[in-house]
C-alpha positions in Angstrom: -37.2 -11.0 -60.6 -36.1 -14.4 -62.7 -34.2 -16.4 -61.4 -30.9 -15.7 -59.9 -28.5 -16.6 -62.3 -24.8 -17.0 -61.7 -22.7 -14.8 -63.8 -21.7 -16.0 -67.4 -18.1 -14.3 -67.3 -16.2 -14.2 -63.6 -15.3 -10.7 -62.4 -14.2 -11.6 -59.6 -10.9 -13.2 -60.1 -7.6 -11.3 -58.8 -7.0 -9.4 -62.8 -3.3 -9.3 -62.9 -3.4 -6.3 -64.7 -5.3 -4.2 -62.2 -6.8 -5.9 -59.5 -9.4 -3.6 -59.0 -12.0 -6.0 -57.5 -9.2 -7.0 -55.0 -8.8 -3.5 -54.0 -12.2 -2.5 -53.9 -12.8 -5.6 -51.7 -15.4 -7.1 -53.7 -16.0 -10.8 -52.8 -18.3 -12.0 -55.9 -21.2 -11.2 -58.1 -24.3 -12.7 -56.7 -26.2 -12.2 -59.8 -26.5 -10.3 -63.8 -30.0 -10.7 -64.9 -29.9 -9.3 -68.5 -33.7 -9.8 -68.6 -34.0 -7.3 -65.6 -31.3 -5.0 -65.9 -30.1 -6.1 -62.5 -26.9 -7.0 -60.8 -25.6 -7.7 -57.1 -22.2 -7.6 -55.6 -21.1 -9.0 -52.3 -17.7 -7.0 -50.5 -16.2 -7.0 -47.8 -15.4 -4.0 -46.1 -12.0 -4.0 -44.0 -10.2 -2.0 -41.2 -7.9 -0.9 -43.9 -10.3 0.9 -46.0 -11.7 3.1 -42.5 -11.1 5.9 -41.4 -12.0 7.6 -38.0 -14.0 5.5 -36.1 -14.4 2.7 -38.0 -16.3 3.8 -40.9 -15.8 3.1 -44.5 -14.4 5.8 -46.0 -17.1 6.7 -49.1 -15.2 6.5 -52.0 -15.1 2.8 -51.0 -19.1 2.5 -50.6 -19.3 4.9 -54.0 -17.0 2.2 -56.0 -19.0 -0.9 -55.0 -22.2 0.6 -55.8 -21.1 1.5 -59.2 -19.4 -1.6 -59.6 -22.8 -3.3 -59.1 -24.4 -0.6 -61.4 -21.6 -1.6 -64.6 -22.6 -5.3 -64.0 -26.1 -4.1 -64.4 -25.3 -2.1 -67.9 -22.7 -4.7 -69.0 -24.9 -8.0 -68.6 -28.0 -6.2 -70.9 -25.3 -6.0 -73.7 -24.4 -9.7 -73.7 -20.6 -7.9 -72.0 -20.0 -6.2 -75.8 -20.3 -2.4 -74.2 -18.7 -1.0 -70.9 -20.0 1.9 -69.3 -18.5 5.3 -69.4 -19.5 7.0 -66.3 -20.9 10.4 -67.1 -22.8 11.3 -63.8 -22.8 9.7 -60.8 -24.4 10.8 -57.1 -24.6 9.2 -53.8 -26.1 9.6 -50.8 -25.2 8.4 -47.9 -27.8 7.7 -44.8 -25.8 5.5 -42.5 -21.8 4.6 -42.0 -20.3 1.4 -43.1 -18.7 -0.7 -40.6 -16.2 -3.8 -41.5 -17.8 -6.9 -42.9 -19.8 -8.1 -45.7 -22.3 -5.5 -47.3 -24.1 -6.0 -50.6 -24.8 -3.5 -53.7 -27.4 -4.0 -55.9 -28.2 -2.1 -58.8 -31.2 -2.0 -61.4 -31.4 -0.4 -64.6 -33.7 2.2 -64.3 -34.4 3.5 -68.1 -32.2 2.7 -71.0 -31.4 4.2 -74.1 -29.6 3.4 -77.2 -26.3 4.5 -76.3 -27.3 6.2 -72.9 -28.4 4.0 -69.6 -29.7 5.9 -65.7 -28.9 3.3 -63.4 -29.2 3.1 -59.6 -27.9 0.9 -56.8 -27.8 1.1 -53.4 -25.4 -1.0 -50.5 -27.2 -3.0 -47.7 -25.4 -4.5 -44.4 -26.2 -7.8 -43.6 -29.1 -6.4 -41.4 -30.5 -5.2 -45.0 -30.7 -1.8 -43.7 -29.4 0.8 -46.6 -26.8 2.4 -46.4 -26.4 4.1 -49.1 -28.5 4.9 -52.4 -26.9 6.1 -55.8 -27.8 7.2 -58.9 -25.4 6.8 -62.5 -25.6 8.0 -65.8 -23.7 6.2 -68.8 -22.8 6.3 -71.9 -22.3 2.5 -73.6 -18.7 2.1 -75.6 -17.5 -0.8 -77.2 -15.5 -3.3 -75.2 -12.2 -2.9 -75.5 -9.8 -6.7 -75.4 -7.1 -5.6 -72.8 -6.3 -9.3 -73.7 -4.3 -8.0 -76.8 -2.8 -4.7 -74.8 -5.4 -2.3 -75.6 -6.2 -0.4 -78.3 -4.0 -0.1 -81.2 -1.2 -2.0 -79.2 -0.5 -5.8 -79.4 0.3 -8.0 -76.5 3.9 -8.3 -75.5 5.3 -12.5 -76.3 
């Protein structure tokens, strides 16, 4: 891989108008490689997002893989398209405890408007924990900065 580059737009920031890194606990990007296809996240898994037991509860571990996997598919169109999820499988082979775990992703074959992804989460043992698999369609970015489309930002 080339070398690790840190991200050209910061996704990590608390977004007032959803917050959806904050909720999904994600920490930072590690790295977009647009040459690669390749993206890593870092999150943090808390007590609040368990359930029985201790163990992440998987729509947690699904959203920070395909977080990682958008990053992947955003940073090969210079962040011009976001991915519309059209499929999207995981499997789980081991339960997610609290702390930090990682998801990478890697663009596995791209096409002009279509791109099969896949990602998988790693504890900080780098055993995985989960492997998934995406399928996207790429739409032009939309500016929320000017209230979405057809609307203009409230003074």
């Amino acid at each position: 891989m080339n070398e690790i580059a840190t991200p050209a737009r910061n996704f990590d920031d608390a977004n007032p108008k959803d917050g959806l890194g904050g909720a999904l606990g994600i920490v930072r990007t590690l790295y977009m490689d647009a040459e690669q296809g390749r993206a890593a996240i870092e999150c943090e898994a808390q007590m609040r997002m368990c359930h029985s037991g201790g163990v992440v509860q998987g729509g947690f571990v699904t959203g920070w893989i395909d977080a990682a996997m958008a990053r992947a598919a955003m940073c090969v169109t210079n962040f011009e398209m976001t991915p519309m999820s059209l499929e999207i499988k995981i499997s789980f082979f081991r339960p997610a405890q609290p702390g930090l775990l990682v998801a990478e992703a890697w663009i596995e074959r791209r096409g002009r408007s279509t791109i099969f992804l896949e990602g998988r989460l790693l504890d900080a043992e780098k055993n995985v924990l989960a492997k998934g698999s995406s399928t996207v369609r790429m739409m032009p970015l939309i500016d929320m900065s000017k209230g979405g489309p057809g609307k203009s930002k409230a003074p």
